[in-house]
FIDO-66482 format. One record per residue: residue number from 1; residue in one letter; x, y, z of N, C-alpha, C in turn. Coordinates in pm, whole numbers, m for minus. Last residue first. Layout:
% FIDO-66482
+-----+---------+--------+--------+--------+--------+--------+--------+--------+--------+--------+
: num : residuo :    n.x :    n.y :    n.z :   ca.x :   ca.y :   ca.z :    c.x :    c.y :    c.z :
+-----+---------+--------+--------+--------+--------+--------+--------+--------+--------+--------+
: NUM :       a :      X :      Y :      Z :      X :      Y :      Z :      X :      Y :      Z :
...
+-----+---------+--------+--------+--------+--------+--------+--------+--------+--------+--------+
//
This chain:
% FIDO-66482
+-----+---------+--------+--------+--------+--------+--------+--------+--------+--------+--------+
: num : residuo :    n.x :    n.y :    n.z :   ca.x :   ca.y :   ca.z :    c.x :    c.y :    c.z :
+-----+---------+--------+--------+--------+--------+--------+--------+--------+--------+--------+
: 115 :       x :   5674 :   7082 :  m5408 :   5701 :   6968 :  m5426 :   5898 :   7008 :  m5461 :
: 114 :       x :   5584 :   7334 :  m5153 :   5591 :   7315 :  m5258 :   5671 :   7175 :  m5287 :
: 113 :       x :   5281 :   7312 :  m4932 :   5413 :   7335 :  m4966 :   5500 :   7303 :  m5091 :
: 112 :       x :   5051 :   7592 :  m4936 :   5112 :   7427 :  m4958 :   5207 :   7470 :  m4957 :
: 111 :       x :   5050 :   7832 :  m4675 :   5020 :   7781 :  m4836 :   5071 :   7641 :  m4823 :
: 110 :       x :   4853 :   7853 :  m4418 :   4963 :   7794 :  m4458 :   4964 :   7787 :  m4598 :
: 109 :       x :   4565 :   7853 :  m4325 :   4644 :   7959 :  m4333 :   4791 :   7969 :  m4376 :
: 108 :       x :   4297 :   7697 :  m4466 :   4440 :   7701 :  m4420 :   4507 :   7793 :  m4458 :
: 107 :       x :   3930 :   7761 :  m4358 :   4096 :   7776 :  m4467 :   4223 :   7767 :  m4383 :
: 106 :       x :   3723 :   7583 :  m4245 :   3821 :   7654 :  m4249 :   3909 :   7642 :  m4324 :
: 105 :       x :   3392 :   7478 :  m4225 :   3472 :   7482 :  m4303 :   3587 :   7628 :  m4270 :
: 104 :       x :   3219 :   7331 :  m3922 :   3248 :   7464 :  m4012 :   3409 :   7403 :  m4145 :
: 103 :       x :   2957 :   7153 :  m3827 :   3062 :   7176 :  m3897 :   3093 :   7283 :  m3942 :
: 102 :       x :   2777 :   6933 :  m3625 :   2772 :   7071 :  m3678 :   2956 :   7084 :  m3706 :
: 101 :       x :   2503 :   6754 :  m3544 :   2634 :   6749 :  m3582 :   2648 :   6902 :  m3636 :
: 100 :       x :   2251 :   6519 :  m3411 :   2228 :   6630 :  m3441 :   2440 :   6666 :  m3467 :
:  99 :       x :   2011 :   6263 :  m3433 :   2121 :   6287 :  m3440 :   2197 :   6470 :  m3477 :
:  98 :       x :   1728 :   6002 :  m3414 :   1787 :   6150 :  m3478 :   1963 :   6205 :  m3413 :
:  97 :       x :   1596 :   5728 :  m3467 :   1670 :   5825 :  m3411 :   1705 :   5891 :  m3441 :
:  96 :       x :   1414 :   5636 :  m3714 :   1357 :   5685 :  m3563 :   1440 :   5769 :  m3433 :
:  95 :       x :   1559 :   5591 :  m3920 :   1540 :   5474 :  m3852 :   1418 :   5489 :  m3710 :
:  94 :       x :   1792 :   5877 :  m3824 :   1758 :   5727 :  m3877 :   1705 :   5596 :  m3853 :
:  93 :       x :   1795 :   6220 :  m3897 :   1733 :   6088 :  m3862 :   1706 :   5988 :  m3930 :
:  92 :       x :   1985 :   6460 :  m3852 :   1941 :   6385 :  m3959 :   1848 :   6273 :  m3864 :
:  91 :       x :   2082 :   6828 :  m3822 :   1979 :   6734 :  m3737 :   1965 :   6594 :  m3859 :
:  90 :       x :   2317 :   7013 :  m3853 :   2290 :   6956 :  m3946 :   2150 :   6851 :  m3807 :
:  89 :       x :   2513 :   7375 :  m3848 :   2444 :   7282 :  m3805 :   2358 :   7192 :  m3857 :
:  88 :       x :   2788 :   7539 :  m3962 :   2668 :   7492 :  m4019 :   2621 :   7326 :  m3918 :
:  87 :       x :   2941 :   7866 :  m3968 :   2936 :   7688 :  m3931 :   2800 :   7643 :  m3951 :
:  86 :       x :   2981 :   8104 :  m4012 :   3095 :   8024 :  m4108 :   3091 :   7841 :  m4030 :
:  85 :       x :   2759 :   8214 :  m3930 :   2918 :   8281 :  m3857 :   2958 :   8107 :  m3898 :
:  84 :       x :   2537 :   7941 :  m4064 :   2552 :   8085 :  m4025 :   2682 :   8093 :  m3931 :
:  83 :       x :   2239 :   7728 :  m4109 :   2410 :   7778 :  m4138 :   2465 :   7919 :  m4089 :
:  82 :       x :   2081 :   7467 :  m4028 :   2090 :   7558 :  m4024 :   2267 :   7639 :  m4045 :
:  81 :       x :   1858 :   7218 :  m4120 :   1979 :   7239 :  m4163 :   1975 :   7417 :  m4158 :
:  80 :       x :   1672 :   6889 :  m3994 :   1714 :   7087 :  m4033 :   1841 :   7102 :  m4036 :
:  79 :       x :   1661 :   6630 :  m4145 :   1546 :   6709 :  m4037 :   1541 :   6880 :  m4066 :
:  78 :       x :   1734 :   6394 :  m4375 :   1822 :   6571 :  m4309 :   1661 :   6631 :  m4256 :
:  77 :       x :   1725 :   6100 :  m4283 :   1673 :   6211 :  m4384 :   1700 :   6370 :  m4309 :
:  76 :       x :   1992 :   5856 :  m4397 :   1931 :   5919 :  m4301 :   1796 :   6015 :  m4389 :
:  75 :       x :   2195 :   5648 :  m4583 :   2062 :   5616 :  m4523 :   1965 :   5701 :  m4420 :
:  74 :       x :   2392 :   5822 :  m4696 :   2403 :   5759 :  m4488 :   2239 :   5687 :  m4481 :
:  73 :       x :   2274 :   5939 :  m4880 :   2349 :   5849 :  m4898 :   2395 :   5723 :  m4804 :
:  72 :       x :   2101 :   6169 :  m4732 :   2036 :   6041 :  m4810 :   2135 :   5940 :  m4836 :
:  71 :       x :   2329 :   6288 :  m4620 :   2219 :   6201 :  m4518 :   2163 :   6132 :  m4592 :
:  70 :       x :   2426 :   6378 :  m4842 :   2542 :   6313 :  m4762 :   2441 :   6219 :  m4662 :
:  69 :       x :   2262 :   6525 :  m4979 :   2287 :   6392 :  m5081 :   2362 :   6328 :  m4963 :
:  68 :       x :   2200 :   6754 :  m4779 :   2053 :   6646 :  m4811 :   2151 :   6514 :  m4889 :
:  67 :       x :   2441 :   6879 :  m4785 :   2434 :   6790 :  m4658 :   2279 :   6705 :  m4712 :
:  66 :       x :   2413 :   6950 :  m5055 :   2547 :   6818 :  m5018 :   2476 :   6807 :  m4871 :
:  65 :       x :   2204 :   7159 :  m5013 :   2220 :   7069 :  m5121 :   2356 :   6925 :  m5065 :
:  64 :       x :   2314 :   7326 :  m4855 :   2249 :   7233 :  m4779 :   2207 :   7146 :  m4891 :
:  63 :       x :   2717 :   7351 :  m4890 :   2585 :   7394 :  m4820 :   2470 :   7298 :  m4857 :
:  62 :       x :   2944 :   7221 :  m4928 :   2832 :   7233 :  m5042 :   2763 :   7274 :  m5002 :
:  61 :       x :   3073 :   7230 :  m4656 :   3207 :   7272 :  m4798 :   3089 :   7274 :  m4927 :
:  60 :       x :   2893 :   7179 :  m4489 :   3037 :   7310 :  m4459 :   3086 :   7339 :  m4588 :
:  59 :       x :   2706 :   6947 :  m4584 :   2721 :   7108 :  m4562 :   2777 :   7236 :  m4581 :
:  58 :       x :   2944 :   6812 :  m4532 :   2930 :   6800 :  m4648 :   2863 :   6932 :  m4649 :
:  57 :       x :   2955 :   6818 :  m4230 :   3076 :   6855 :  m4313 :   3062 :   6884 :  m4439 :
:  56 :       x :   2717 :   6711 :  m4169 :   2748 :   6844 :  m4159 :   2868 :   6882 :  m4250 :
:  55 :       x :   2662 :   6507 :  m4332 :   2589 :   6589 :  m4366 :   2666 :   6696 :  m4321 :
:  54 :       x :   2813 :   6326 :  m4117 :   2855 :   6333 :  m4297 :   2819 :   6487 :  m4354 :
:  53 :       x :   2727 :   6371 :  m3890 :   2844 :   6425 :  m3943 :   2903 :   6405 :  m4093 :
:  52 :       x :   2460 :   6218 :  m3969 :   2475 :   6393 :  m3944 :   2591 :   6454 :  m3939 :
:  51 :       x :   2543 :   5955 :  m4011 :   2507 :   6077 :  m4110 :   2497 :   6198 :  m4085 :
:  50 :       x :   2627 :   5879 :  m3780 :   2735 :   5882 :  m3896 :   2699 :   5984 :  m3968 :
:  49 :       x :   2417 :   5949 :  m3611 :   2543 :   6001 :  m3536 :   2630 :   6004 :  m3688 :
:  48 :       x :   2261 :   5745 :  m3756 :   2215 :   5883 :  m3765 :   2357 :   5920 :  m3683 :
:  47 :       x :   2394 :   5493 :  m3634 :   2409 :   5539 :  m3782 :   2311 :   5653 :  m3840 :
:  46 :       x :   2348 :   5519 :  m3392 :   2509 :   5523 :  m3415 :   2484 :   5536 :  m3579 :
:  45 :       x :   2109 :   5442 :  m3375 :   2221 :   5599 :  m3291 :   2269 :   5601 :  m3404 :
:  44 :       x :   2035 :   5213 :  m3476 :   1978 :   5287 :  m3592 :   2058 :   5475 :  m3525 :
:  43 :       x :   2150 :   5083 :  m3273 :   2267 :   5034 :  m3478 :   2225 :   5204 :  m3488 :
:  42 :       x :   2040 :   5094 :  m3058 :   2163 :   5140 :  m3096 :   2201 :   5164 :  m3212 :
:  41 :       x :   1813 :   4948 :  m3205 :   1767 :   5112 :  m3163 :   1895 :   5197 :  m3147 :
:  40 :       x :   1853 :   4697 :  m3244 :   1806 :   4794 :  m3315 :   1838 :   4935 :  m3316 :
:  39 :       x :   1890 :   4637 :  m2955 :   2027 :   4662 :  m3044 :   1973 :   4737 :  m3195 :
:  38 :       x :   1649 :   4704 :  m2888 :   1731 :   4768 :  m2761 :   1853 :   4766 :  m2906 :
:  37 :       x :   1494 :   4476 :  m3000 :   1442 :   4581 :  m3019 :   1550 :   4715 :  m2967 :
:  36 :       x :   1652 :   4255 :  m2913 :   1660 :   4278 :  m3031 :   1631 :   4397 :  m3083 :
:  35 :       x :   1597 :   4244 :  m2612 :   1746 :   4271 :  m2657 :   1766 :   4270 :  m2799 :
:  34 :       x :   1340 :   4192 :  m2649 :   1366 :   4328 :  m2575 :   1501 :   4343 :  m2613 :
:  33 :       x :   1325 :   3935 :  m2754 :   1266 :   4019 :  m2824 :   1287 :   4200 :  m2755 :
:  32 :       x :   1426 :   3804 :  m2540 :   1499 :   3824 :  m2682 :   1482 :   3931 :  m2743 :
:  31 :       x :   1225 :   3851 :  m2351 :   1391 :   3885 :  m2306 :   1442 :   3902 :  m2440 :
:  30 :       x :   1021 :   3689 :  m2445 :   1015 :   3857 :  m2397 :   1168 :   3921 :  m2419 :
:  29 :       x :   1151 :   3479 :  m2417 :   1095 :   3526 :  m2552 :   1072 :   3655 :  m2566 :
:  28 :       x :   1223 :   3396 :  m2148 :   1293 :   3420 :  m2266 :   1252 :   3454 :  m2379 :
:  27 :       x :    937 :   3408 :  m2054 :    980 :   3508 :  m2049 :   1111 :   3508 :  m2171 :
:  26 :       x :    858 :   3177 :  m2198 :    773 :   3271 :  m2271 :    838 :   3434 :  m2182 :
:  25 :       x :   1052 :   3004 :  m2119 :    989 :   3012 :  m2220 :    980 :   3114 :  m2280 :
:  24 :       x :    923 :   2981 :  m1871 :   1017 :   3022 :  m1827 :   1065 :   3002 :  m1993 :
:  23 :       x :    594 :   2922 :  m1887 :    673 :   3050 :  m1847 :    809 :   3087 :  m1859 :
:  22 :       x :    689 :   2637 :  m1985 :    638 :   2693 :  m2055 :    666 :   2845 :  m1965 :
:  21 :       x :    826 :   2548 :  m1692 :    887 :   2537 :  m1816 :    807 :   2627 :  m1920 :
:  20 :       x :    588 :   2562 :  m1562 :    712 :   2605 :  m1550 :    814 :   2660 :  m1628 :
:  19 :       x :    408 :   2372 :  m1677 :    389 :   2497 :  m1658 :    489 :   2631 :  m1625 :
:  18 :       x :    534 :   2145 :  m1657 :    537 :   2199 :  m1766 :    496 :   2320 :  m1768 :
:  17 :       x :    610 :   2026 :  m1372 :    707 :   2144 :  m1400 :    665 :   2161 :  m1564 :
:  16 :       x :    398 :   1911 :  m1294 :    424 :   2051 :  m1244 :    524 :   2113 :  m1300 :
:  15 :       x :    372 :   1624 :  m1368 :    309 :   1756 :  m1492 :    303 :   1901 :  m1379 :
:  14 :       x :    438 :   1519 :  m1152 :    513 :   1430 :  m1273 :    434 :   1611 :  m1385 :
:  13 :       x :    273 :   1492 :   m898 :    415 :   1615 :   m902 :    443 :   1569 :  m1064 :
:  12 :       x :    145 :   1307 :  m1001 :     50 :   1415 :   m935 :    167 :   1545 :   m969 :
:  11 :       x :    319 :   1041 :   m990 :    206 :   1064 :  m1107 :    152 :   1258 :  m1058 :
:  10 :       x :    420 :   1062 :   m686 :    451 :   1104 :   m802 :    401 :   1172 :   m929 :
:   9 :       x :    109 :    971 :   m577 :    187 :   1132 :   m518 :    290 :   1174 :   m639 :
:   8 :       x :    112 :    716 :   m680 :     47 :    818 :   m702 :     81 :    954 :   m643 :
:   7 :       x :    333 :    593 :   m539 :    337 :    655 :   m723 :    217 :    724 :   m769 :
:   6 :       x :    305 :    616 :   m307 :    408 :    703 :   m300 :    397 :    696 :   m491 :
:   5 :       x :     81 :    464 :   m261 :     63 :    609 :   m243 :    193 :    695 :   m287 :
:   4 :       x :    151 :    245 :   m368 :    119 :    275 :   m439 :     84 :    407 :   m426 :
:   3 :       x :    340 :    124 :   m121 :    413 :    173 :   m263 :    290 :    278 :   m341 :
:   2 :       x :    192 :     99 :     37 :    289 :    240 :     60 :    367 :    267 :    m53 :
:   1 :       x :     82 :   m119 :      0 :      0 :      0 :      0 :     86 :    125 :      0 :
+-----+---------+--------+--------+--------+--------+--------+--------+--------+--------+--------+
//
């Protein structure tokens, strides 16, 4: 008799841990899906951060014609583009992040040197 209480008490604990298991599951799924959405969201920084310094520089030396081809080229879209006292501020966004960069163009005060 003591056997059979002790395999039915088993049989009873034997389907507790699928519930378990299935949660523990369905949080890793959460978890992925939060560390996929999170590295997304870095890539899409760091590549508005590229284009707005593309844009600005490109800006500095083509004004706002070259900073629109330098953010479209960066995959971004030039937000605003403001210029003025010989520097030029650039906003692009990519992806949902935006990014903001600013550039001036200076002359060298050095002539070349000669060959």
């Amino acid at each position: 008799m003591n056997d059979c209480v002790r395999n039915d008490h088993a049989r009873r604990q034997a389907g507790q841990a699928i519930p378990l298991v299935a949660a523990l599951a369905a949080m890793a799924a959460v978890l992925l899906l939060a560390v996929g959405h999170l590295g997304g969201r870095v890539a899409d920084a760091a590549r508005a951060r590229t284009a707005a310094d593309a844009a600005a520089l490109a800006g500095a030396a083509h004004g706002r014609s070259g900073a629109l081809s330098m953010a479209a080229e960066n995959g971004g879209v030039l937000v605003s583009y403001a210029d003025g006292d010989g520097t030029v501020r650039v906003t692009v966004t990519v992806g949902g992040e935006s990014a903001t960069a600013r550039a001036a163009m200076l002359a060298d005060e050095q002539p070349p040197a000669e060959p």
